[in-house]
C-alpha positions, 0 to 999 in steps of 0.5 A: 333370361333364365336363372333357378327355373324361373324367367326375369326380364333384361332390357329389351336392347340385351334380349339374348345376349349373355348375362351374369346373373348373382342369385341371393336369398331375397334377389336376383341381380343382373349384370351386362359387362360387370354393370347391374343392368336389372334387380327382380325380387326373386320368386320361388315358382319354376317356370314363372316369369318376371318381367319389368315392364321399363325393360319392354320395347316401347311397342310393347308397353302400351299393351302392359295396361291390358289384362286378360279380361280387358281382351277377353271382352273386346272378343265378346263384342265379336262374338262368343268365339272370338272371345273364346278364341282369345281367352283360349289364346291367352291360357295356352301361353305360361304366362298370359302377356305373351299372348297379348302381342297377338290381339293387336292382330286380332283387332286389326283383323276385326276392322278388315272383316265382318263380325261374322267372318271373325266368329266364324274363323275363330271357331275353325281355330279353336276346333283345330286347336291352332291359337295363334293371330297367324291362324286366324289370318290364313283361315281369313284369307284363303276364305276356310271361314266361309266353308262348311263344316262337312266340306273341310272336314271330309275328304273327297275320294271317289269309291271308284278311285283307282286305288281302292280295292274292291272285295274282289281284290281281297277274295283273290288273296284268300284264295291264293292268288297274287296280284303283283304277278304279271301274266305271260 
């Protein structure tokens, strides 16, 4: 819920429903069917968010103990990429928490291949900028982690394709002479 640029969490059960929201100087008071349903301190900076952690699934809340750090590491015990892959993740969102929802993925990519396929699926991610669990996943499954790197990032046209056009080509049209025109 959104109330003087900042973000504060309802409970899970009215996510996108309508609220009344009172701001005061010290608070910000939420309200569901003229019953306060949620109180946040209110902060100052906008964009932030406050967030209760009883106001979280309980799915969610197992990952309210974790911290950008703690994930941080369990990347590292991939590999440098991996662990930069979520540390990357995890500064690409306002606020680090939405991005712990994809390391569960993660995790569960990483017992389901080998260290060396996630380092190398990761580094893919990061080097086109795709930071996101989905990412990781399709560049696993459809093998792009086992590419080389000149054989993803070049394209393979044939000089002689039919729709490249020589010197020749050019030359003509200097000097005057159409190739759209049919002879008859």
């Amino acid at each position: 819920m959104q109330a003087g640029g900042r973000f504060y969490s309802v409970p899970h059960a009215l996510a996108r429903r309508e609220v009344d929201v009172r701001i005061a100087a010290a608070t910000v008071e939420i309200f569901h069917r003229h019953r306060r349903v949620a109180v946040h301190i209110r902060g100052h900076r906008k964009g932030a968010y406050t967030t209760d952690p009883a106001h979280m699934p309980a799915a969610h809340r197992g990952h309210a103990d974790w911290s950008p750090s703690r994930l941080i590491a369990w990347g590292r015990r991939i590999g440098p990429d991996t662990a930069a892959f979520v540390q990357r993740l995890l500064e690409s969102r306002p606020h680090p928490e939405q991005g712990y929802r994809s390391c569960p993925g993660l995790m569960r990519l990483a017992r389901a291949y080998p260290d060396e396929r996630m380092e190398a699926a990761s580094r893919r991610a990061l080097d086109i900028g795709a930071l996101g669990y989905g990412s990781v996943k399709s560049i696993l499954a459809s093998g792009l982690d086992r590419a080389g790197d000149d054989e993803a990032h070049t394209p393979s046209l044939s000089a002689e394709h039919e729709h490249v056009r020589g010197p020749d080509y050019y030359a003509a049209s200097r000097n005057g002479t159409s190739h759209n025109r049919k002879e008859s």
